[in-house]
N, C-alpha and C positions, 0 to 999 in steps of 0.2 A: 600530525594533526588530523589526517583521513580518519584515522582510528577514533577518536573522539568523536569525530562529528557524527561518525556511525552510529556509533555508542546512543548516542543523547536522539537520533532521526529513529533508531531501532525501540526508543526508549518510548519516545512520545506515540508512534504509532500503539504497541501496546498499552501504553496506562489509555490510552484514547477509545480503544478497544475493548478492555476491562471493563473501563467505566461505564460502555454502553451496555454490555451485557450484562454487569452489576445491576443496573438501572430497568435491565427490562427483566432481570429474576425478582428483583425485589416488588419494584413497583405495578409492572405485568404479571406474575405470577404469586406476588405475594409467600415470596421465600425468603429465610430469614437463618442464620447461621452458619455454621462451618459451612456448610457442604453449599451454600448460595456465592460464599467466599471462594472456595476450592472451584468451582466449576466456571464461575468468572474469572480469575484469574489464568487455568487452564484454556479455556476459550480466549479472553482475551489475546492471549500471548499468541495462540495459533493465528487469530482472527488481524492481527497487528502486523506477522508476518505477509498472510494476506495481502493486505489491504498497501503494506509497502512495496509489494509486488507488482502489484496491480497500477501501483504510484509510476515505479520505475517502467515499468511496460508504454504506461500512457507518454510519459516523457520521450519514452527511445522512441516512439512513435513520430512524435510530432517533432521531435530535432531531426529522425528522416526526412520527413513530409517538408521540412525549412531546408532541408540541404537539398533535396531533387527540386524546390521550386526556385530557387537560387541559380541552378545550372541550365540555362537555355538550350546546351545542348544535350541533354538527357532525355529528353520526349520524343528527340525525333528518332528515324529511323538511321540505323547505322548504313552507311554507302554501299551499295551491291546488296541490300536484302530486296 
């Protein structure tokens, strides 16, 4: 089931992705066809990777930041320094 859930988290970052840069060729630069298609789609996909990257990072982050605050004995100084 890991694989699926992947699947569909990897899926929505990019249509998420696409769509916003779909939306700033069209509507921001007033581009309209294939190549407004192609380059959103291309973009989004990179931008999707991205941006779940960026997801994951902030997460491993903050389950550190709850596991060192958790541990009373982690901030001090270890005996004999």
């Amino acid at each position: 089931m890991p694989g699926v859930r992947r699947f569909f988290r990897e899926t929505a970052y990019a249509v998420l992705a696409t769509t916003a840069v779909a939306a700033l060729l069209v509507v921001g630069f007033g581009l309209s066809g294939i190549w407004a298609t192609v380059v959103s789609v291309t973009a989004g996909m990179v931008l999707g990777r991205v941006l779940e990257g960026c997801v994951g990072l902030v997460r491993a982050y903050r389950a550190g930041a709850a596991r060192s605050a958790g541990d009373p004995g982690a901030a001090q100084d270890p005996p004999g320094a």
